[in-house]
N, C-alpha and C positions, 0 to 999 in steps of 0.2 A: 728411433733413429731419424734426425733430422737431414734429408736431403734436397737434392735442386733436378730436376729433370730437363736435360737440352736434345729437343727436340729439333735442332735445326743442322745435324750432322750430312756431310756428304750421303749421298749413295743409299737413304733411307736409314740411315744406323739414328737408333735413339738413346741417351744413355743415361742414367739415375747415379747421379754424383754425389757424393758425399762431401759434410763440412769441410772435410781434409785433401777436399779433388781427388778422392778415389775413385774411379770409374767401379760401382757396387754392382752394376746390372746394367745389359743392354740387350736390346731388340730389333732385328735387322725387316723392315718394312716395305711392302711392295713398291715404294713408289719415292722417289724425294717427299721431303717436307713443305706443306704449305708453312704457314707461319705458328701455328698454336696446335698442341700436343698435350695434354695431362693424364695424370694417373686420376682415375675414378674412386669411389671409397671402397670397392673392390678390390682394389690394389690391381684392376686392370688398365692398360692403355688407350685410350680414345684418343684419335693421332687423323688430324689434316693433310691429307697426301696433296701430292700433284701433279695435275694430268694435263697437259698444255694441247691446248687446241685452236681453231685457226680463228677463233674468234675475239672481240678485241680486248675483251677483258682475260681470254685464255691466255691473249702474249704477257700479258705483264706480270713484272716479276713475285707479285703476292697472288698473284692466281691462285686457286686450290682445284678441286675437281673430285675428290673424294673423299670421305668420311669412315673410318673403320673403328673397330675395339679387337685388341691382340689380348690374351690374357698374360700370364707371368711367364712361360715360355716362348711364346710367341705366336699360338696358335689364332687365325684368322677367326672370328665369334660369327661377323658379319660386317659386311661392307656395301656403300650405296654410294652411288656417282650421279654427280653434279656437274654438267661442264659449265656454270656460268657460278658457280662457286669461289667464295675467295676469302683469305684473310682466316674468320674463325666461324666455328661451325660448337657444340656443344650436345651434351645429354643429358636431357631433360629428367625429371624428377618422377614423369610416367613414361619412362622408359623407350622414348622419340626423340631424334634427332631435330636440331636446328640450326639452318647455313643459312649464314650470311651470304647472298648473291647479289649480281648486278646484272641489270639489263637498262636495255636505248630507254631513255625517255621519251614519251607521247612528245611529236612537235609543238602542238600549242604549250605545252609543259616548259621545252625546254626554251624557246625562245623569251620566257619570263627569266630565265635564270641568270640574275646579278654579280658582277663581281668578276675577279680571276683575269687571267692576261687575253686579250682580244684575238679572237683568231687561232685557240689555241684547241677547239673544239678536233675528236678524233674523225676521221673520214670524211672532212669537211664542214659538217653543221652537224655534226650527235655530237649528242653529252649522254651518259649513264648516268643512270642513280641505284642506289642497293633497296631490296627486298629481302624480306626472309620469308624461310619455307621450311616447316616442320614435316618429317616424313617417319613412316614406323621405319622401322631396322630393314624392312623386307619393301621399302621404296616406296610406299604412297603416299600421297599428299593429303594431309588432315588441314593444315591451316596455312595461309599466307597472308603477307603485310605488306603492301608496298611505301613507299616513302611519299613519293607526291599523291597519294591518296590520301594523306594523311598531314601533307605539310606544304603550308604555300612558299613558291619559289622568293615572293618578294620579302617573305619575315625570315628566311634565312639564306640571307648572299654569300657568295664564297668570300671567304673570310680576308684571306692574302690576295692583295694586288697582283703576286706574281705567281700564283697559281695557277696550272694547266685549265682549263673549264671542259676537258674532255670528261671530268666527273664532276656532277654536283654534290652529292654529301660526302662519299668515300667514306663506308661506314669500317671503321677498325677492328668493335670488341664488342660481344652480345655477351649478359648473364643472365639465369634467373632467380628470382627476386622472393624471399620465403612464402612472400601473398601469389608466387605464381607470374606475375606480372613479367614484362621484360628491360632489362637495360639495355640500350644501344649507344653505343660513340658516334661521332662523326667527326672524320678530320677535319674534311674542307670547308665547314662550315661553323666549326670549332663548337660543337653542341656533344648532350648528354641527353639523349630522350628517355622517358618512363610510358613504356606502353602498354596498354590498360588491354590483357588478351581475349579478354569478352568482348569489345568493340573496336577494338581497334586505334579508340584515340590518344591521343598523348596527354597524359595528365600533370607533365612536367618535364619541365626541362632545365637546364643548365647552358649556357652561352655564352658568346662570346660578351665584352672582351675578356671575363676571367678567362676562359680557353684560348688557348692560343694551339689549335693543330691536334 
């Protein structure tokens, strides 16, 4: 059966559609939806909640804050919380989680960061940039990546003129790659990074102007 999964319903409701928009299965989730939800090869659900918190990436509307898998009734498997989580998060091929998060950028960091509408930084002069962080199911941290550890602010400006600069990369979509590796997006800097999980470095990328956002 070929179907579509919309994971972005009111009130946490998930629901597994059919070619012919029949609503075929749904599953009712502790929490709203962050933005990205899929069926695993399990045929269970791994679903982006979201938990809004007073921090500045917790206001904004693709926030996330949690991470879970529900099997085909809806039974809770296991769940881990993230408050500075956001956008998409995934399960890995050994069996760990991976969120995309966001946190302040070091100052000497972010006063390099090019580009975007003047003055549009959040709390006065912070900019964010995203990290990810790989965790077992039961919450500990095995591996992390940060972005300007990794990437200098002057080879990648924000892209649009009229872009917020309250974030430098805005990373959208993380996969993993059959060598293991990982993909990352980036909006606001309209990039496709390939990073090398043994070291950390970026052994490719994709940028603007083919990308646009």
């Amino acid at each position: 059966m070929v179907s579509a999964l919309i994971a972005g319903g009111g009130g946490g409701i998930v629901c597994l559609i059919d070619m012919q928009g029949n609503v075929v299965h749904t599953w009712k989730m502790p929490y709203p939806p962050g933005l990205y939800g899929y069926l695993t090869e399990k045929g269970t659900l791994f679903y982006n909640g979201q938990i809004r918190n007073d921090t500045w990436i917790g206001k904004q509307p693709y926030m996330g804050g949690a991470a879970m898998e529900a099997d085909w009734n809806g039974k809770m498997l296991w769940e881990i919380k993230q408050p500075d989580h956001h956008h998409d998060g995934l399960l890995l091929r050994n069996g760990n989680v991976l969120l995309l998060c966001s946190a302040e950028l070091p100052a000497n960091v972010a006063m390099r960061v090019r580009g975007g509408l003047a003055g549009t930084e959040h709390d006065a002069d912070k900019i964010d940039s995203d990290y990810l962080v790989e965790k077992t199911k039961d919450g500990r941290t095995v591996w992390e990546w940060r972005a300007w550890e990794h990437m200098e602010p002057d080879a990648y400006p924000i892209t649009s003129p009229s872009d917020s600069r309250s974030e430098w990369t805005h990373g959208n979509g993380i996969a993993e790659l059959p060598d293991g590796n990982i993909l990352l997006s980036f909006r606001n800097i309209s990039t496709v990074v390939r990073i090398n999980r043994r070291t950390g470095a970026i052994q490719w990328h994709l940028g603007a102007p083919p990308l646009s956002g």
